[in-house]
DRENPA-3360 file (N, C-alpha, C; in nm, 2 decimals, always signed):
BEGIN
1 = XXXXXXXX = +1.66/+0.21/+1.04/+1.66/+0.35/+1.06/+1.55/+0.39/+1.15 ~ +1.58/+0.47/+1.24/+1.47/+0.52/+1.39/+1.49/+0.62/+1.41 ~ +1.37/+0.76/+1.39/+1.39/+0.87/+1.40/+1.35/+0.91/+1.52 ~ +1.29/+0.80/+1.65/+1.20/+0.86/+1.72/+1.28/+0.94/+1.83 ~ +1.37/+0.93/+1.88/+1.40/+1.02/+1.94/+1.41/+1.16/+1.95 ~ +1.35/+1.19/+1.82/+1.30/+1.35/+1.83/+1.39/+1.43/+1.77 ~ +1.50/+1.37/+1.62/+1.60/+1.48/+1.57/+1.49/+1.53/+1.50 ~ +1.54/+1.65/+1.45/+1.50/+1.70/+1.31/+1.57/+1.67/+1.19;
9 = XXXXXXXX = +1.46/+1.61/+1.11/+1.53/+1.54/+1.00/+1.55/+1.66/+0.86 ~ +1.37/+1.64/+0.85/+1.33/+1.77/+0.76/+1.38/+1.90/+0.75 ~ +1.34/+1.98/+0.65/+1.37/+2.16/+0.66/+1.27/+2.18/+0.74 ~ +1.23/+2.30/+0.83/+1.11/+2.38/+0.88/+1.07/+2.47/+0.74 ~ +0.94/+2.49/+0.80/+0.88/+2.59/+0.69/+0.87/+2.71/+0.75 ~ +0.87/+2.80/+0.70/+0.85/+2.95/+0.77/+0.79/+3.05/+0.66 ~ +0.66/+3.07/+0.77/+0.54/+3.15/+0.75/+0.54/+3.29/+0.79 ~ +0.58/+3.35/+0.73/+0.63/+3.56/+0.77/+0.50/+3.62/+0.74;
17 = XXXXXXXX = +0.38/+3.57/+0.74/+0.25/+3.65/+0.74/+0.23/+3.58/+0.90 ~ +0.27/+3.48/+0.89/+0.20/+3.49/+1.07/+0.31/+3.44/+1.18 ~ +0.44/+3.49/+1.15/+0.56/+3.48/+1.23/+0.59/+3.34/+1.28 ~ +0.55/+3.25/+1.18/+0.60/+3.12/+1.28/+0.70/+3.03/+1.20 ~ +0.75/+2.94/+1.26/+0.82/+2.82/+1.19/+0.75/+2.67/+1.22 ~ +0.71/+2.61/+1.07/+0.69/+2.49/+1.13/+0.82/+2.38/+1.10 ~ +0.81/+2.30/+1.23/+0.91/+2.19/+1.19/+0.81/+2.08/+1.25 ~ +0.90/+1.98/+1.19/+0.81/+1.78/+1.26/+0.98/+1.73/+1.30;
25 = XXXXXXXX = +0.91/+1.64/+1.41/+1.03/+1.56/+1.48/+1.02/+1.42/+1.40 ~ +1.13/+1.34/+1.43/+1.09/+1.21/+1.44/+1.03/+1.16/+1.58 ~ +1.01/+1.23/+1.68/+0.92/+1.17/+1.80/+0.79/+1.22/+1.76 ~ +0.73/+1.22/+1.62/+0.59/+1.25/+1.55/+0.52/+1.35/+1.61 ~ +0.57/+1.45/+1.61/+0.55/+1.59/+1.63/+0.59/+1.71/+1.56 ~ +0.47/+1.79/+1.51/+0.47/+1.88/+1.44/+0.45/+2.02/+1.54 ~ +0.54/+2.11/+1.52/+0.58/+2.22/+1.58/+0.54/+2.37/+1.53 ~ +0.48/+2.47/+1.56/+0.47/+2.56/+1.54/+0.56/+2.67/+1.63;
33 = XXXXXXXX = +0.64/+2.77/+1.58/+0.75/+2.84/+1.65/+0.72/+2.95/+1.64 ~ +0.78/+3.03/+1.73/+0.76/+3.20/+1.72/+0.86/+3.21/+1.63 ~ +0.86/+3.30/+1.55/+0.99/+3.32/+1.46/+1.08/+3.41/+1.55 ~ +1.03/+3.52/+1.69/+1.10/+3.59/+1.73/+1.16/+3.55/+1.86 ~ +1.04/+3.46/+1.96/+1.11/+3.40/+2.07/+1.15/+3.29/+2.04 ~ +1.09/+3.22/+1.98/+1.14/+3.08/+2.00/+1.03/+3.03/+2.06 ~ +0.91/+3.09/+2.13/+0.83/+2.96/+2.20/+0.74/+2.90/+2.09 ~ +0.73/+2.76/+2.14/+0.63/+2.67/+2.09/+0.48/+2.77/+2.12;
41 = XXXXXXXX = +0.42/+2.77/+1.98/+0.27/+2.84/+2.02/+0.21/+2.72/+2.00 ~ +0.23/+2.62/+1.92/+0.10/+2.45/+1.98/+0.20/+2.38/+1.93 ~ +0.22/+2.21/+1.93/+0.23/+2.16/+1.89/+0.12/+2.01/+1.82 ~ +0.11/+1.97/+1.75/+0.04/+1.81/+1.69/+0.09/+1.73/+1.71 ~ +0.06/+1.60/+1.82/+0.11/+1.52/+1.81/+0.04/+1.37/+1.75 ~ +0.09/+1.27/+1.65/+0.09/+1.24/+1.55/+0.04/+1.07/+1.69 ~ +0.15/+1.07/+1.76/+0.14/+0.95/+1.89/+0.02/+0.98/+1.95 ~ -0.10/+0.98/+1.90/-0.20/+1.01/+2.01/-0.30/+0.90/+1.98;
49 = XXXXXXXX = -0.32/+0.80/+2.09/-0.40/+0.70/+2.04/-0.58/+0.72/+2.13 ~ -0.58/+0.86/+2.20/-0.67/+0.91/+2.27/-0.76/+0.99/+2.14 ~ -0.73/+1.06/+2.03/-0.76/+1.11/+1.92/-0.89/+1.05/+1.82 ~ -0.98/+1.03/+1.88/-1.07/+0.98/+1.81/-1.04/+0.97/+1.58 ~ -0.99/+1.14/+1.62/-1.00/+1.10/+1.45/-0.81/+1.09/+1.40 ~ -0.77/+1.00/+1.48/-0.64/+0.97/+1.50/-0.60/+0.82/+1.51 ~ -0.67/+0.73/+1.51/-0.72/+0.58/+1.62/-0.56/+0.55/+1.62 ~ -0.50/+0.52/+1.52/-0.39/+0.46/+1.49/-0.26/+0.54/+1.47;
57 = XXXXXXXX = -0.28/+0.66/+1.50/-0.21/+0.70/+1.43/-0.04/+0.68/+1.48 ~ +0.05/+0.83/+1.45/+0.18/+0.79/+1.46/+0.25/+0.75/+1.37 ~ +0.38/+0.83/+1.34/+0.49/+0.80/+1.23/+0.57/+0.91/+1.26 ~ +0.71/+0.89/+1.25/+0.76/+1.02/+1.21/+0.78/+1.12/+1.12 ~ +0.75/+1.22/+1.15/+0.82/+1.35/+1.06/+0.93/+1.36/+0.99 ~ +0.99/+1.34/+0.85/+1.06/+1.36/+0.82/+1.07/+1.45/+0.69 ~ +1.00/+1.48/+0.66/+0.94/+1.62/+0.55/+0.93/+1.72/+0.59 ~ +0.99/+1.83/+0.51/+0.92/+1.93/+0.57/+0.79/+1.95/+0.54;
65 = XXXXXXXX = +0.71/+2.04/+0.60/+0.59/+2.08/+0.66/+0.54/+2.17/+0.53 ~ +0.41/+2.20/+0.47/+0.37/+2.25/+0.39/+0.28/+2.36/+0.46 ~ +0.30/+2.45/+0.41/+0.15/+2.55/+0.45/+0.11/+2.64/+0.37 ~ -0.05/+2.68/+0.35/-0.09/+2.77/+0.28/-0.15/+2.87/+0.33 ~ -0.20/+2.97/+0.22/-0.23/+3.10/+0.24/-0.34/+3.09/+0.36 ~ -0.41/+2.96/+0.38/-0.51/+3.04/+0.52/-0.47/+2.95/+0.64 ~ -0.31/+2.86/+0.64/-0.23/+2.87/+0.76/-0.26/+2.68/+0.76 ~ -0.32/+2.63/+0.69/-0.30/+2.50/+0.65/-0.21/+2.47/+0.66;
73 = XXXXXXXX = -0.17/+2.32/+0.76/-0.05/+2.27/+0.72/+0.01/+2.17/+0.71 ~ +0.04/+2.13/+0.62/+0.05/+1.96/+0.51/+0.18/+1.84/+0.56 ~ +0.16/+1.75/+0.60/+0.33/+1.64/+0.61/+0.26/+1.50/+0.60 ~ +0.35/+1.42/+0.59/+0.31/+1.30/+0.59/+0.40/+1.25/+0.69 ~ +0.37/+1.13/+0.71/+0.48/+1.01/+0.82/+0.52/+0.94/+0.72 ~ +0.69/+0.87/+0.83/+0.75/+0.74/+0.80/+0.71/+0.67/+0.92 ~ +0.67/+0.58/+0.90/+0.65/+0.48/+0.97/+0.75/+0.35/+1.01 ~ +0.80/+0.38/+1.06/+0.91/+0.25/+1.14/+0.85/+0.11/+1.26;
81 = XXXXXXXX = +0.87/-0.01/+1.20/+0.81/-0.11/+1.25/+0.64/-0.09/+1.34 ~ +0.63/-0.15/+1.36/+0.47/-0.24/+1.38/+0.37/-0.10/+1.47 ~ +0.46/-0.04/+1.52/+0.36/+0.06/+1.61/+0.38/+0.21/+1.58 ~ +0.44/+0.27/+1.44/+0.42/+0.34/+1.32/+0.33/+0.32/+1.22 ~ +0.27/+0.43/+1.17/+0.17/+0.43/+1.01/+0.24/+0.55/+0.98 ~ +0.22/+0.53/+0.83/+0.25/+0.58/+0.73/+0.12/+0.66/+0.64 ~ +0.07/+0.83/+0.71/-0.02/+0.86/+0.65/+0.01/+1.00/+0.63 ~ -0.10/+1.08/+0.53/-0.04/+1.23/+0.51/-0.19/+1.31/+0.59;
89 = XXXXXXXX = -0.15/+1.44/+0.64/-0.20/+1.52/+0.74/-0.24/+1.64/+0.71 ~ -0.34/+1.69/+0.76/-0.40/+1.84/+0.74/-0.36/+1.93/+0.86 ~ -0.32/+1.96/+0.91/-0.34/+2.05/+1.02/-0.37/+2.21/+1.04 ~ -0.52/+2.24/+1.10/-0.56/+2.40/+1.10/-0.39/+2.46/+1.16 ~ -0.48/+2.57/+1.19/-0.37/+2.66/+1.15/-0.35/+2.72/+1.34 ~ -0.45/+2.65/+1.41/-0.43/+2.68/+1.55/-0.40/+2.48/+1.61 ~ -0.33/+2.45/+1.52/-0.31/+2.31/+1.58/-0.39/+2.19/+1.56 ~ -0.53/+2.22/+1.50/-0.59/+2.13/+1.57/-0.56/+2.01/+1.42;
97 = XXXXXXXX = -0.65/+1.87/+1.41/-0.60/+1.81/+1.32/-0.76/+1.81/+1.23 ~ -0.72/+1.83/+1.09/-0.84/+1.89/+0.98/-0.87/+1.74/+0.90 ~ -0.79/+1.66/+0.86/-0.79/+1.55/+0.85/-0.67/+1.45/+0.82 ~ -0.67/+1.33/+0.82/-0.60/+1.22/+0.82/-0.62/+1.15/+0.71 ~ -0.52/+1.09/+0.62/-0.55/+1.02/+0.51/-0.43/+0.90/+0.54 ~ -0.49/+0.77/+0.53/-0.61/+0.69/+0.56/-0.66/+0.74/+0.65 ~ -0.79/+0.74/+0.71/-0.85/+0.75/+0.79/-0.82/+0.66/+0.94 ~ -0.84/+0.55/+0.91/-0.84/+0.43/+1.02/-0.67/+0.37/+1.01;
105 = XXXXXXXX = -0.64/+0.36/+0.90/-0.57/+0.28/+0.86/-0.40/+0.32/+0.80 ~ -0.29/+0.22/+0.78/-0.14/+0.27/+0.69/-0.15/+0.24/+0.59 ~ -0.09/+0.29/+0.50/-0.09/+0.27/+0.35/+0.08/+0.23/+0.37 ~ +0.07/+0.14/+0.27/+0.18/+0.04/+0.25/+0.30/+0.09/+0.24 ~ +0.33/+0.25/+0.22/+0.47/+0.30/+0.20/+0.48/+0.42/+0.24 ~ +0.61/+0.48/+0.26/+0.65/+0.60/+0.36/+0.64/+0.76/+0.29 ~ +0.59/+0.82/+0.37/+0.63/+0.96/+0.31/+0.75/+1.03/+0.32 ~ +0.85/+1.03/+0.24/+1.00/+1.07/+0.21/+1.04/+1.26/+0.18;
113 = XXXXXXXX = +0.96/+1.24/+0.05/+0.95/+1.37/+0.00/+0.84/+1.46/+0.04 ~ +0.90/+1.61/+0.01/+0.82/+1.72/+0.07/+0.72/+1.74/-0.03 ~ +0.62/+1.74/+0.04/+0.44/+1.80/-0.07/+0.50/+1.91/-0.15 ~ +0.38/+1.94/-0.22/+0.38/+2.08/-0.32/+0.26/+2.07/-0.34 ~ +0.25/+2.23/-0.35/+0.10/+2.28/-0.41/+0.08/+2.36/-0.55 ~ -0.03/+2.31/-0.60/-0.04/+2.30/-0.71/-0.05/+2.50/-0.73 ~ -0.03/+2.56/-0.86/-0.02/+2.67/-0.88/-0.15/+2.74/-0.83 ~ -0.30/+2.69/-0.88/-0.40/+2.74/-0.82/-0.45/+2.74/-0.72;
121 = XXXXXXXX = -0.38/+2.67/-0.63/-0.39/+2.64/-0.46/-0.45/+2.53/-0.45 ~ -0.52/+2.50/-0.55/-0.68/+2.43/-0.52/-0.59/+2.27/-0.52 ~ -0.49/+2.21/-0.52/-0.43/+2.08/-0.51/-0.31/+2.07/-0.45 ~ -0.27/+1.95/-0.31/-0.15/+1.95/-0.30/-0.15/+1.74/-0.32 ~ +0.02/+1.77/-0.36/+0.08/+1.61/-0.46/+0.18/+1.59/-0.31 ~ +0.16/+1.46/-0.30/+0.28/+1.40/-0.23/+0.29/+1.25/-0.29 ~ +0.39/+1.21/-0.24/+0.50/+1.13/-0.30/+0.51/+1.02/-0.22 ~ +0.55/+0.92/-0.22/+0.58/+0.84/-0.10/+0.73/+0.75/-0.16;
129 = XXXXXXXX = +0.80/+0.69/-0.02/+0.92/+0.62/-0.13/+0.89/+0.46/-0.04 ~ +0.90/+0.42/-0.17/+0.84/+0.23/-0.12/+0.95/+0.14/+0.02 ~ +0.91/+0.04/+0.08/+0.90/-0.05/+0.14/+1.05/-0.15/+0.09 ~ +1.04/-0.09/-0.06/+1.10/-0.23/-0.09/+1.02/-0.33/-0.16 ~ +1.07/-0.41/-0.27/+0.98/-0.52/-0.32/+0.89/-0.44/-0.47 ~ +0.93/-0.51/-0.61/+0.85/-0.49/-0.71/+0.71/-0.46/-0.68 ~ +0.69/-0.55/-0.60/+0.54/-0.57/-0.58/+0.46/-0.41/-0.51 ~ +0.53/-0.39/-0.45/+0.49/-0.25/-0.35/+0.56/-0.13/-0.41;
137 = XXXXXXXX = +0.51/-0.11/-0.55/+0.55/+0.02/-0.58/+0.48/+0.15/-0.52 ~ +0.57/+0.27/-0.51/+0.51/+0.39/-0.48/+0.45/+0.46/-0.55 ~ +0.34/+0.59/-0.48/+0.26/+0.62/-0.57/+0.28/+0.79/-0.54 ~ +0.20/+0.86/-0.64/+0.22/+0.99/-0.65/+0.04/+1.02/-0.59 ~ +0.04/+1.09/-0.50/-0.10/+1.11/-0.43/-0.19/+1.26/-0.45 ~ -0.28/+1.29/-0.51/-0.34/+1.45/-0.55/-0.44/+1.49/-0.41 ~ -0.42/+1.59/-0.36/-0.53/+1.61/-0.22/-0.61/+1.71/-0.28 ~ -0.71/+1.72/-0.18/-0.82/+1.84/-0.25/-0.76/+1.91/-0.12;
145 = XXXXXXXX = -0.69/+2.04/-0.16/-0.69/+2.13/-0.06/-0.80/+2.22/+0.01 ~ -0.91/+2.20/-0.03/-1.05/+2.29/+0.02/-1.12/+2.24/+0.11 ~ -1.06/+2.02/+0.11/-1.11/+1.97/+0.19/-1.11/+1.99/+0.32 ~ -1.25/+2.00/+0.39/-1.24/+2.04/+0.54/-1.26/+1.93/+0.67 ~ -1.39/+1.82/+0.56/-1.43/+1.79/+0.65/-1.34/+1.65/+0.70 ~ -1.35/+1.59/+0.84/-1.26/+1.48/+0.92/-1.29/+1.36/+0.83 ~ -1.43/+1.35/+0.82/-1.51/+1.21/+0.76/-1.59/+1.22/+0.67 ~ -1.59/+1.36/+0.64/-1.79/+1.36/+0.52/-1.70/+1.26/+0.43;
153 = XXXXXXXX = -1.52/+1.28/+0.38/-1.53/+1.30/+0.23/-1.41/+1.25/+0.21 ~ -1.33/+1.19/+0.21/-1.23/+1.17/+0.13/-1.13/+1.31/+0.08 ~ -1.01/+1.32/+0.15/-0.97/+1.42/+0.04/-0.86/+1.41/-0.09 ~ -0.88/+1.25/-0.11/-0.77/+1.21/-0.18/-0.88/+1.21/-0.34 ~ -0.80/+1.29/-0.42/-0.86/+1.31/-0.57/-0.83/+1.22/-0.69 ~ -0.70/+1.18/-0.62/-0.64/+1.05/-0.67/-0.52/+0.97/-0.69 ~ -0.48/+0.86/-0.70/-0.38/+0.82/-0.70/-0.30/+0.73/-0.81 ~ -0.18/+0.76/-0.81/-0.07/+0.70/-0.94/+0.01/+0.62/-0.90;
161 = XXXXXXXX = +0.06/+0.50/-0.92/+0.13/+0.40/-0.87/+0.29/+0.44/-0.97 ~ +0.45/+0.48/-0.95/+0.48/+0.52/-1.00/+0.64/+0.37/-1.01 ~ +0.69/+0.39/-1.09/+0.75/+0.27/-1.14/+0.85/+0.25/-1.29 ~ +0.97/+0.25/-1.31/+1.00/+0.24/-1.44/+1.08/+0.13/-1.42 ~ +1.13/+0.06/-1.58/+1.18/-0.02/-1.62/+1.15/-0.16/-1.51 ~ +1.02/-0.16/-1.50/+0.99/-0.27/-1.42/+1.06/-0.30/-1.26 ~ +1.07/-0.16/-1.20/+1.13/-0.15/-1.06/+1.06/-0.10/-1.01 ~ +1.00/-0.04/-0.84/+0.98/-0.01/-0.79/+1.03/+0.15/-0.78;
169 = XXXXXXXX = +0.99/+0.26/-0.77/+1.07/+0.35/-0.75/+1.08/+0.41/-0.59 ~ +1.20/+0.49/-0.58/+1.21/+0.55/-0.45/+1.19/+0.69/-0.48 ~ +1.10/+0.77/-0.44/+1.08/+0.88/-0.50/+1.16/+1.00/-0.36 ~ +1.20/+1.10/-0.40/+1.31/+1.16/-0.28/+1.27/+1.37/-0.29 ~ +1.19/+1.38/-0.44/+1.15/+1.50/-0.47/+1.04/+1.52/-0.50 ~ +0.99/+1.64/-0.51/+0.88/+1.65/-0.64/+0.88/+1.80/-0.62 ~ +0.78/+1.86/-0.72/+0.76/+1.99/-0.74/+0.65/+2.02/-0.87 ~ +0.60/+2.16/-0.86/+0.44/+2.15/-1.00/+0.52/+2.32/-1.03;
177 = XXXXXXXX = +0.51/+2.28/-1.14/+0.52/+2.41/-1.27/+0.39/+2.49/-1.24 ~ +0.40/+2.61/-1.33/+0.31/+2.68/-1.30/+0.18/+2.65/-1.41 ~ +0.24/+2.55/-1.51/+0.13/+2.47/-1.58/+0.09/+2.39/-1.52 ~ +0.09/+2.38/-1.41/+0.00/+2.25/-1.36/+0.14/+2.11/-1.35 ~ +0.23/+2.09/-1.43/+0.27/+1.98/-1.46/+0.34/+1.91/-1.32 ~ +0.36/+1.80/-1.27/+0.46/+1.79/-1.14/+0.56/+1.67/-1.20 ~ +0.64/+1.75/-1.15/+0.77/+1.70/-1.19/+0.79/+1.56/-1.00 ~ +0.87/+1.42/-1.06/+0.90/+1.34/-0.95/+0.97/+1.30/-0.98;
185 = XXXXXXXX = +1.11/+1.29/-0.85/+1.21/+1.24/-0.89/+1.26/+1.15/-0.76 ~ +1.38/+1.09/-0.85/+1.38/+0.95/-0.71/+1.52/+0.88/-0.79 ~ +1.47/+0.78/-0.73/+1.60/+0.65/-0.79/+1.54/+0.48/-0.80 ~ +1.58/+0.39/-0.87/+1.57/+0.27/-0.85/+1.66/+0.20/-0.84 ~ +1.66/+0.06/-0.81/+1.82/+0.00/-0.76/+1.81/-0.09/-0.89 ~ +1.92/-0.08/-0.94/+1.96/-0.15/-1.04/+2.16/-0.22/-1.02 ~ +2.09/-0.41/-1.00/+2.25/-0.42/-0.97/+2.27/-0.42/-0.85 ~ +2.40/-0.37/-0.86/+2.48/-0.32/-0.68/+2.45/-0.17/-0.69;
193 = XXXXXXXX = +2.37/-0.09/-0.76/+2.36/+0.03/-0.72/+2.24/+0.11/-0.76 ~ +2.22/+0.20/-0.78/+2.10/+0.31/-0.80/+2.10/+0.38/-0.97 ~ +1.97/+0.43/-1.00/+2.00/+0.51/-1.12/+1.89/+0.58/-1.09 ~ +1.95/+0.75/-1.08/+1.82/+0.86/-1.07/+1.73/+0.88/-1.19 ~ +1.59/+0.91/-1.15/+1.50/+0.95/-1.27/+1.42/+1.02/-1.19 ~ +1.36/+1.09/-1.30/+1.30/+1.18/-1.32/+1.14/+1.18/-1.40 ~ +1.02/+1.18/-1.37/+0.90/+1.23/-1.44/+0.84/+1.35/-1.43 ~ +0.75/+1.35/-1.57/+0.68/+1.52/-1.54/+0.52/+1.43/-1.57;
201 = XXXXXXXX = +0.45/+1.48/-1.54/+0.33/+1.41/-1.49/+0.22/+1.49/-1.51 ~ +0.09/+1.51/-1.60/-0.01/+1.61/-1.63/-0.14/+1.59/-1.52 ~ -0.14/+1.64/-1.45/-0.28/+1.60/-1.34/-0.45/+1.70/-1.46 ~ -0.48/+1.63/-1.46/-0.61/+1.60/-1.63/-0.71/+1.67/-1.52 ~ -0.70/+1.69/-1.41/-0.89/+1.72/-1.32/-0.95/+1.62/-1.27 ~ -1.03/+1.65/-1.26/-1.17/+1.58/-1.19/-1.19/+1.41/-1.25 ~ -1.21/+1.45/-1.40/-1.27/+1.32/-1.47/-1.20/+1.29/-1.56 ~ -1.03/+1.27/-1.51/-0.92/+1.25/-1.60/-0.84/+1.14/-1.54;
209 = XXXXXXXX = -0.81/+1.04/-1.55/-0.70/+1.02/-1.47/-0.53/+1.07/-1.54 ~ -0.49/+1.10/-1.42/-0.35/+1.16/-1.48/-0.27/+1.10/-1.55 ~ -0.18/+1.17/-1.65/-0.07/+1.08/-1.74/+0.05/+1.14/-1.78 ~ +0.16/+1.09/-1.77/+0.29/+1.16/-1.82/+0.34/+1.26/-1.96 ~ +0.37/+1.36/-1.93/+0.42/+1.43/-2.01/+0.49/+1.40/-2.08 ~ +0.62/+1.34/-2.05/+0.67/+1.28/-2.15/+0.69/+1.15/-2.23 ~ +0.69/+1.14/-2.34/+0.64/+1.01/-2.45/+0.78/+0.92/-2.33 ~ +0.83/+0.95/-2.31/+0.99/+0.84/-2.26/+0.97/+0.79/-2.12;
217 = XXXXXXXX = +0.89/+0.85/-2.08/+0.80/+0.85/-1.93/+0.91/+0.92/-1.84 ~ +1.03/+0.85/-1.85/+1.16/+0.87/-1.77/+1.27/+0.90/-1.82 ~ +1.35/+1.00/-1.73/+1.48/+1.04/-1.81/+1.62/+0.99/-1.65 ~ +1.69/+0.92/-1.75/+1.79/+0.86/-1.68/+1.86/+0.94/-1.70 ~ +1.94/+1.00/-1.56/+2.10/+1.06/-1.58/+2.18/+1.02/-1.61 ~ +2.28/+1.07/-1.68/+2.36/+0.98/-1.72/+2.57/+1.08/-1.65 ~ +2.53/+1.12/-1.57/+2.61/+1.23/-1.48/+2.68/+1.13/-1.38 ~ +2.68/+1.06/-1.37/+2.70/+0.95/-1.22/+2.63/+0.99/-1.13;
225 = XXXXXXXX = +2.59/+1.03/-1.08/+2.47/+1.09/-0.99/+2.36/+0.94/-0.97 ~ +2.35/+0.96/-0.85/+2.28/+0.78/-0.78/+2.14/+0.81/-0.74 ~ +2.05/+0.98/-0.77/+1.93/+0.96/-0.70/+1.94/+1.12/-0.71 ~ +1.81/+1.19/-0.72/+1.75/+1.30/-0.72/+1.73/+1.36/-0.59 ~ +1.76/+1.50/-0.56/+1.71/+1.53/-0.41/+1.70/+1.65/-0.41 ~ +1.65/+1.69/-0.53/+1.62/+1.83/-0.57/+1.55/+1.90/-0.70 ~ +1.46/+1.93/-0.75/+1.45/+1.98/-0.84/+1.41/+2.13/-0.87 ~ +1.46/+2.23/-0.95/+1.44/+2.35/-0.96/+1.39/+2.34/-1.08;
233 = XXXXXXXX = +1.33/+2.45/-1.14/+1.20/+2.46/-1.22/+1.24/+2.65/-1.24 ~ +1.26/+2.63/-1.41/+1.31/+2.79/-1.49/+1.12/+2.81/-1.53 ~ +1.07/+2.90/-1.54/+0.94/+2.94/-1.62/+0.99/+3.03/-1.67 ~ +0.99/+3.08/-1.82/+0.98/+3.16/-1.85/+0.90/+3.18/-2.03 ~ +0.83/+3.23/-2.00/+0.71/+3.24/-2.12/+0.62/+3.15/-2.15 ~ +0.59/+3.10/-2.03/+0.48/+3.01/-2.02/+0.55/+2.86/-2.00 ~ +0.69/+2.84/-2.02/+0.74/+2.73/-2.04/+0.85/+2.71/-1.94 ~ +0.80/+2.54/-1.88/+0.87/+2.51/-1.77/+1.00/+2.39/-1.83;
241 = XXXX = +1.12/+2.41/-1.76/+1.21/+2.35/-1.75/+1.27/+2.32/-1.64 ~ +1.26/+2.20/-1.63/+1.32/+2.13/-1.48/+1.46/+2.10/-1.51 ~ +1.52/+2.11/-1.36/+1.69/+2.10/-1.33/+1.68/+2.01/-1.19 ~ +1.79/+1.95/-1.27/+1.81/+1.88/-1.11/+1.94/+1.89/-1.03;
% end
């Protein structure tokens, strides 16, 4: 699968405090739109090996685009064969790029599913869906959203390698309650076919490492349904219930 020709895979996101739409291509470009003409006001391009805090970069877009209240704006790459990486992105809010995670380097699996940010702003979660292979499971990744700087610091707060019944998972959703919790959902291949699941997942802070909400870790559908590609989320009285 090759997205570079430039479809749109992802949703666009659209920002009605500052009239734009963002969308990513698979020709690893991220777009900012007028909401009323249509012109491009900048674009990011992900292919830039002139980019000092870029060296390697490049992957396609296939997420939609995250943005927050001060015009931040969040995606990761898929990376397709040897002259793609696979990394997740900051981008200011006039284009420019805030930072790159890895820095230099790809991390071993793709970014599939769309970010989310955590209820107090202060964190956004992405997901990645594996390569393929036990060995190369995917992980569930926590960012410091405040992070500004290219290199002081790291903005990764931490990472979860995610996996049941001794499979690799392919993760395809996610989403955070308004308690903090994030829900991830995906599928593993069992057999000649797939079986969707589901985690809820407690992010502990600073000096926690995170751990699952629920004692079962995973909930298997049992609907014939082959894989998750959505989750909605009821709050009401303090209490979250996920739907898929």
């Amino acid at each position: 699968m090759n997205w570079y020709d430039g479809t749109v895979e992802g949703q666009p996101a659209y920002d009605a405090g500052r009239g734009v739409l963002y969308v990513g291509r698979g020709d690893g470009k991220l777009y900012a739109t007028d909401e009323n003409t249509g012109e491009i006001r900048w674009r990011y391009v992900t292919f830039n090996p002139d980019d000092p805090d870029d060296p390697d970069g490049g992957g396609e877009i296939v997420t939609a685009p995250l943005f927050t209240d001060d015009g931040t704006v969040y995606f990761g790459t898929w990376g397709e064969g040897g002259y793609e990486t696979n990394a997740f992105y900051a981008v200011n809010p006039n284009g420019s790029l805030r930072w790159r995670w890895p820095a230099d380097d790809s991390i071993p699996h793709r970014f599939y599913a769309s970010s989310a940010l955590s209820a107090d702003g202060r964190t956004v979660y992405a997901s990645t869906i594996t390569d393929g292979g036990d060995n190369n499971p995917s992980s569930l990744y926590a960012f410091r959203h405040a992070c500004g700087a290219l290199r002081a610091a790291s903005p990764l707060r931490w990472e979860m390698e995610l996996s049941h019944a001794a499979s690799s998972l392919f993760t395809t959703t996610l989403a955070v309650g308004s308690d903090g919790t994030v829900y991830v959902g995906g599928y593993i291949s069992r057999g000649l076919g797939t079986v969707p699941v589901l985690a809820a997942i407690r992010d502990n802070g600073p000096n926690r490492p995170p751990e699952y909400v629920w004692e079962t870790s995973w909930v298997e559908l049992e609907n014939g349904a082959q894989f998750i590609h959505g989750i909605g989320l009821r709050e009401e009285s303090g209490h979250t219930t996920p739907s898929m």
